[in-house]
Every structure is written in structure tokens, then in C-alpha cells.
Steps between C-alpha positions, in 0.01 A plus 500: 500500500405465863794494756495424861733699676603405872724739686491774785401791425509892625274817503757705460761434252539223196670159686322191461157505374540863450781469256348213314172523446506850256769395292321201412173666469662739260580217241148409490505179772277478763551437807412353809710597833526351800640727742709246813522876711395793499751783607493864490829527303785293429727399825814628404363785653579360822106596590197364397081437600321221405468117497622167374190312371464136639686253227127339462365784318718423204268171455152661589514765258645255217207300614199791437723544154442130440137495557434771245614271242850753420803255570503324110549820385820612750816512255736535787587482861775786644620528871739732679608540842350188735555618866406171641532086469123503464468756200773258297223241552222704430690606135589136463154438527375753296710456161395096549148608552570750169647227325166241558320731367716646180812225436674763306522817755878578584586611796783792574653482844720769622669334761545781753722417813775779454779723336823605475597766773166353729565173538197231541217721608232213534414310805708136569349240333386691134794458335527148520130487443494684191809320371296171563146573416469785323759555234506110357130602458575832303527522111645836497705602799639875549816480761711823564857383528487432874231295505600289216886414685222396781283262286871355349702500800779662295634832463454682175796689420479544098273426235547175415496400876152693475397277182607197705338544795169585330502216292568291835127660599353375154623172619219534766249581256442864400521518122613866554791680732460842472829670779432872535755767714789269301843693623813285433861663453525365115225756398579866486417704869270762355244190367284253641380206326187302524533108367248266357555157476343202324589141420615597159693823549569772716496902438544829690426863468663780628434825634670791686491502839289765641614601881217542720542649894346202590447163327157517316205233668288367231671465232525074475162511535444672205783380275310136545163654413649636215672208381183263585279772292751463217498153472148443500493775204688202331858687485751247537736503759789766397269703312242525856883539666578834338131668520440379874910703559428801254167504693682481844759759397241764375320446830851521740578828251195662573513416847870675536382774338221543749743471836291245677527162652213363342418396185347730283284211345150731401762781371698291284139313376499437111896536459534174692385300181638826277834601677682794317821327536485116406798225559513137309633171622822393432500093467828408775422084506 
């Protein structure tokens, strides 16, 4: 299954790109990315070389795709952090383009604009912009909790404020809410939770929470690989749930173990679709 992935992505380092083009490739899908820049490493480093590619790009290279005949055959559109008004467009663009060409492709927006402790970290404007074009466009959308009290307008200060306010995005049109980094004060402190929810039901898995020196980069990026992958395997939505978090906790474990801010994506490899230590989903709506 051919999937065109368009994010940022890094040479050093698994953000972006980087952190969602193996995990997909190691369930068998192929895929086709689309890099929007082109850094030397992630910028939570406070330091970085290279360049943001001109929004247009996004469109010529779907084009050269187009004219070798490929597009029926792309299962799925995914997107991650859109630094500009111009790359929403482009996306827009793209999954309609996608859609002409296969009418059943999904597409899996992770809506990035910010998170809890950071704040918005996107330019003025993309918020709004995503809320308006994007997301309504999405089928699958992967929030963290911030962004989702963003797309709603309302804080989320339990779980059933969380169910709310992601079926309040459904309303726009995603068939799927998927809130990652879920923290609220009626689950226990050592855990954190990620939610899905659909228009039938809602469910959650939990896992401990890991401490890490500094807040991991990369890791939203691939938990909605993961949970694309999953679904286009033909898992249904809490099954795909708990293997995309017992995936995510087997990488975040290995990645403790090793001391270091980044991912350990290549080390962890095979035990992100075979983690030692597996966790189910618990129906909550």
C-alpha cells in the first residue's frame, strides 16, 4: 500500500519524515515522502542548518508522481508540522488531488501548532488555518491534548471532557480523534493515556509515564504513522490503538534506556510492531 507522506524532515535525528517514513516501511507500506524542509536536526536544539522548501514544491513533485501513472494506487495521505499558510494549501491540494485520483485514500492529519508547557509554537495565522482547512478535510486526526483544547476552544480537564471535545472535531468531519500526551487529574500521576475516538465509541490505553531530561521530539509523528500503518493493515480502531501505544512505549523504553534525546527509532526496529511489553484498550464511551 503506497502512502504519501508530507512533513519536514531532519538528517540528524527521527522528527518528521524521519520518524515516519521507517515505521511504515517496516509494516510492509510504501511510501512516498515529501520532505516541506530540510534541517540538520530537530529545532529544539535551539540550532540548526538548512532550508524551508518553497510551499510549491509540494504540488510539483505530486505532479511528476502523477505523470507516472502512481496516484490510483496511493492508500493514504499523512501530514505533520505545516510551517506556513501556503503548505496548508499545498496539503489541501494534495489529498484533493489524491482523492481524484483514488476516492477511497484517507488522509491522517496531525494537526501540529503546539503543547502543553510550549505554548503555540507555529507562526500566526496556522492555527486558524488548519482548524479551517485542514482538519474538516482529515479522516483520521492525531491531536496531543493541547492542540485538541485549540481545535475545541475548550479546556480538557478529564476524560469525558476529552471524549467531548473530540467528538466536537468529528463534528467537522474526521471519522477518527486520536488525543495523545492525555494528562488529566482523574487518571493516576505515574500514567499517561492516549484516546481514540469514533462516532460509535470511545477507548483509551494507558501506560507509565517515562521521565525524560527533556521532552522527546518526534514522537507524534510516529504514533500517527503507526496508527495510519495499522489501520490500513485492516485493524480496527482499538485494536490499531493498543499496537500503535505498545509500539510507542517499547520505542520511549528503549530510548530511556539509551540516555538520549532522540528517538532511538533504527534501535528499537522490529519491536515497534513486536513490543516485549504490550497494553490493550479499555472501551471508556
Amino acid at each position: 500500500m503506497s502512502i504519501l507522506s508530507i512533513q519536514s524532515h531532519v538528517a540528524f535525528g527521527h522528527v518528521g519524515n524521519a520518524a515516519a517514513v521507517f515505521p511504515l516501511q517496516l509494516m510492509g507500506h510504501e511510501v512516498w515522502p515529501i520532505h516541506t524542509v530540510q534541517f540538520s536536526n530537530h529545532t529544539g536544539y535551539g540550532a540548526w542548518t538548512g532550508q524551508v522548501f518553497d510551499a510549491a514544491i509540494i504540488g510539483e513533485l505530486l505532479r511528476g508522481i502523477s505523470e507516472r501513472g502512481a496516484l490510483p494506487g496511493c492508500r493514504a495521505v499523512l501530514s505533520g508540522y505545516m510551517g506556513s499558510a501556503a503548505t496548508i494549501r499545498q496539503v489541501a491540494e494534495a489529498v484533493a488531488t489524491v482523492r481524484r485520483a483514488n476516492p477511497g485514500a484517507i488522509y491522517c492529519c496531525d494537526p501540529v501548532m503546539g503543547d502543553v508547557g510550549r505554548g503555540v509554537f507555529v507562526q500566526p495565522g496556522i492555527p486558524e488555518l488548519m482548524i479551517e482547512t485542514a482538519v474538516p478535510l482529515a479522516d483520521i486526526v492525531t491531536p496531543n491534548q493541547f492542540e485538541l483544547e485549540m481545535i475545541t476552544g475548550a479546556p480538557v480537564g478529564s476524560l469525558a471532557e476529552a471524549i467531548a471535545a473530540a467528538r466536537k472535531v468529528i463534528a467537522l468531519g474526521p471519522k477518527a480523534v486520536i488525543v495523545t500526551s492525555l494528562v488529566t487529574p482523574d487518571a493516576p500521576a505515574d500514567e499517561i493515556r492516549v484516546l481514540a475516538v469514533t462516532p460509535e465509541a470511545a477507548w483509551t490505553v494507558s501506560t507509565p509515564l517515562l521521565s525524560f531530561p527533556v521532552p522527546l521530539n518526534g514522537a507524534g509523528d510516529a504514533l500517527a504513522a503507526l496508527f495510519l500503518g495499522h489501520t490500513l493493515k485492516g485493524l480496527a480502531t482499538p485494536d490499531a490503538l493498543a499496537a500503535t501505544v505498545s509500539g510507542l512505549f517499547q520505542l520511549f523504553a528503549d530510548t530511556h534506556a539509551a540516555g538520549t534525546r532522540e528517538l532511538q527509532l533504527v534501535a528499537t526496529g522490529p519491536k515497534l510492531l513486536a513490543p516485549t511489553r504490550t497494553f490493550s484498550a479499555t472501551q471508556v464511551g
